[in-house]
Legacy VTK file of the C-alpha trace (Angstrom):
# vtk DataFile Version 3.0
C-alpha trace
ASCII
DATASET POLYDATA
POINTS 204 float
110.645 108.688 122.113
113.754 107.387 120.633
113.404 105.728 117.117
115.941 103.079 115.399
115.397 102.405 111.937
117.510 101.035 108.353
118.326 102.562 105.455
118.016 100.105 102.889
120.977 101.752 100.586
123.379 102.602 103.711
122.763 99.604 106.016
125.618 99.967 107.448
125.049 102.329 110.448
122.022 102.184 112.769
120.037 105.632 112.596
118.383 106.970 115.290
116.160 109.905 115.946
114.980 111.669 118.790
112.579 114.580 120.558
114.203 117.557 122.919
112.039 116.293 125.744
113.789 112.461 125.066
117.245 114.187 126.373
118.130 112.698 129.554
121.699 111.230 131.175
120.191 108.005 130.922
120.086 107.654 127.245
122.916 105.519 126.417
124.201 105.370 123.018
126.671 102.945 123.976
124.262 100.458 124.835
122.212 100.956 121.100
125.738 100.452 119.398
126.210 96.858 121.560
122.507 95.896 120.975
122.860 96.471 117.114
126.687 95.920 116.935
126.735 98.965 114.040
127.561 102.911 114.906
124.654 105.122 115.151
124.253 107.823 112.606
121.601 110.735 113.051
120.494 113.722 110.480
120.600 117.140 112.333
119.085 120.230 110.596
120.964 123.437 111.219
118.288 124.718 114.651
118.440 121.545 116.400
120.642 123.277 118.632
119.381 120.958 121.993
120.364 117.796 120.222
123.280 119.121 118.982
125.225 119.904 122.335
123.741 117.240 123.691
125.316 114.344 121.440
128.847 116.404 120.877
128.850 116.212 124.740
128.176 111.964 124.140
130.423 110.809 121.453
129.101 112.278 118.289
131.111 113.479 115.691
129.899 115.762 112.951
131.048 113.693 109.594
129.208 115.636 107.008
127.093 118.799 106.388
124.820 118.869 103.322
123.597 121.770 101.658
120.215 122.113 100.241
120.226 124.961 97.681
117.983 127.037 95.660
119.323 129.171 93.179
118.274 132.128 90.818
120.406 132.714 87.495
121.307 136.167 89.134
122.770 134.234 92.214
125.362 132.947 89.531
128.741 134.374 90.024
130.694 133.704 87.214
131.150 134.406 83.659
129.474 133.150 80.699
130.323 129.394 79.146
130.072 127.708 75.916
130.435 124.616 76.280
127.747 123.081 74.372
125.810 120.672 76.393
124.133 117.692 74.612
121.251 115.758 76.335
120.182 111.818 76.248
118.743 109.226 78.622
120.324 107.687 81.411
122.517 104.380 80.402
124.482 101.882 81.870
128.066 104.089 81.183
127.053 107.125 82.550
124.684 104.897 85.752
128.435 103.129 86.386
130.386 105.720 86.452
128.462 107.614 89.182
127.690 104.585 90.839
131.441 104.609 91.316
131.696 108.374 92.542
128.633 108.173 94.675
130.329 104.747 96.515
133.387 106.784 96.953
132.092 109.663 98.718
129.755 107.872 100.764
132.616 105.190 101.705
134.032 106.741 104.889
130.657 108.069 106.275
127.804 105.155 105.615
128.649 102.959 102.625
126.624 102.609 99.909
125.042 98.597 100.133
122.937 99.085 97.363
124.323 96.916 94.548
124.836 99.014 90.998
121.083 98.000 89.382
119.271 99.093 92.180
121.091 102.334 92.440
120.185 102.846 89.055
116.930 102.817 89.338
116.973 106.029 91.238
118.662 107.749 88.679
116.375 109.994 87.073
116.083 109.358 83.220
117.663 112.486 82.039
121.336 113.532 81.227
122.714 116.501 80.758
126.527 115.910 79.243
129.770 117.031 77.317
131.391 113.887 77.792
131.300 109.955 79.749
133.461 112.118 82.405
131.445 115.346 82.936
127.833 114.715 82.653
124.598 115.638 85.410
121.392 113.381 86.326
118.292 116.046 86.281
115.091 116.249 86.810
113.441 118.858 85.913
114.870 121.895 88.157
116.677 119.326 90.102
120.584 118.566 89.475
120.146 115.152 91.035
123.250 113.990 90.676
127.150 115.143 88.837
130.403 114.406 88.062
132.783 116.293 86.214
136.508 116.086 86.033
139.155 118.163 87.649
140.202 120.574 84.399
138.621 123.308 83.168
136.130 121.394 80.787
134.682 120.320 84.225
134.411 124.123 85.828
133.274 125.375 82.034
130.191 121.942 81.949
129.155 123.084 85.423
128.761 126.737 84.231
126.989 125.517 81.375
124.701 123.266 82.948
123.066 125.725 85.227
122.918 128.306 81.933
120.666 125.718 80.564
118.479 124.952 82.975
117.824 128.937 84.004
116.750 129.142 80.507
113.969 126.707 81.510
113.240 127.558 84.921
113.253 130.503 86.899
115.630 128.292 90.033
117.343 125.764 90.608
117.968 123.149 93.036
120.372 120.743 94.319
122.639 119.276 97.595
126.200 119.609 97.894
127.537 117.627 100.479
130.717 118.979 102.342
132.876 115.587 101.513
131.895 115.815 97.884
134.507 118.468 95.868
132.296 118.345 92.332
129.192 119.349 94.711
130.799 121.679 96.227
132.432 123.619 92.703
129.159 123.836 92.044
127.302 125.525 94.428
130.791 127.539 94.529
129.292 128.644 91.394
126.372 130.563 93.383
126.329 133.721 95.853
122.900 134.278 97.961
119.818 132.489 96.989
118.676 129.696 99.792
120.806 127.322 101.296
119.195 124.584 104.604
121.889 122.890 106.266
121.850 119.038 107.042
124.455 117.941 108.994
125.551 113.879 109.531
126.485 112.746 112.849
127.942 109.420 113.778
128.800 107.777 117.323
131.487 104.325 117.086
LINES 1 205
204 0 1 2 3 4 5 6 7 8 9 10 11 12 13 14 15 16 17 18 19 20 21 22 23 24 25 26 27 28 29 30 31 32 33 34 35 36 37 38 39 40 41 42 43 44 45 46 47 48 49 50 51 52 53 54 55 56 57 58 59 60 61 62 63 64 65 66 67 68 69 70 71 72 73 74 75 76 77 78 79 80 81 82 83 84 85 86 87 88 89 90 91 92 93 94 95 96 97 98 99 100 101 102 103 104 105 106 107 108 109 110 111 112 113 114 115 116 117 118 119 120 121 122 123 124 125 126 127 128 129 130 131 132 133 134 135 136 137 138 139 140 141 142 143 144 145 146 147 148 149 150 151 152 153 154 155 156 157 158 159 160 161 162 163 164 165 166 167 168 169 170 171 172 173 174 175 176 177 178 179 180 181 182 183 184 185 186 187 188 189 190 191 192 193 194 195 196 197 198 199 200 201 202 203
């Protein structure tokens, strides 16, 4: 059975879901697009090979793939850092400036409805930062959320972060999303360990 449903941060596109045995000619995504006047948008994971071929063959294009990773601290594969990495509790500067990122990156796939307080609340309470630009939202072993900048402070803070939580915890985990270049410097960071691919399709 088909399902249609909202996300209430990304209401722009209509998701939908299926099973294998709801394949059929007669599904028409054309028609859900004109009923809801929105593009469709569905999450793949990497062995859904059946729906896979079956929407590339009806309209589908593959817009994002996110990696789910789990790391050990002998996964890391480069040197040492010492940048010296401070921690606080989430507040409005360091909420915005994500906020800002996170609407960016999301802008050309699904944008981001959710106005700036509600996003915040998700943000977990914890921040790991060197500065307003290169800081990480965590939660427990979970990077949640970062943003660095493009120099080498930002490379040398991601380095650093993970340092500091594998002194904590025995792995880490996080997603890096394809379209997002500071997620993807940091699992860049990584060899081995676990990795699940999500991918994002959407139909117009």
């Amino acid at each position: 059975m088909l399902t249609v449903y909202r996300n209430d941060f990304h209401n722009k596109n209509i998701y939908i879901d299926f099973e294998n045995e709801d394949i059929s000619p007669l599904l028409s995504f054309r028609a859900i697009t004109e009923k809801y006047g929105t593009p469709l948008q569905i999450m793949l994971e990497e062995k859904d090979d059946l729906k896979r071929n079956f929407i590339l063959q009806n309209g589908f294009k593959l817009m994002r793939t996110c990696y789910l990773c789990e790391f050990s601290s002998s996964d890391l594969r480069v040197a040492s850092s010492y940048v010296k990495i401070m921690r606080t509790v989430k507040n409005r500067e360091f909420s915005w400036n994500y906020y800002i990122h996170y609407k960016k990156m999301h802008q050309a796939i699904n944008p981001l409805t959710a106005g700036f307080e509600e996003f915040m609340e998700i943000l977990p309470n914890e921040v790991y930062f060197v500065d307003e630009k290169n800081f990480a939202f965590v939660e427990d072993n979970e990077i949640a959320y970062v943003l660095c900048d493009e120099t080498s402070l930002g490379d040398d803070f991601l380095l650093s972060l993970c340092q500091v939580l594998f002194y904590n915890y025995d792995t880490i985990v996080f997603e890096a999303d394809d379209v997002n270049p500071i997620a993807m410097r940091l699992k860049n960071n990584f060899s081995n360990g676990f990795i699940e691919k999500t991918e994002t399709w959407i139909y117009k």
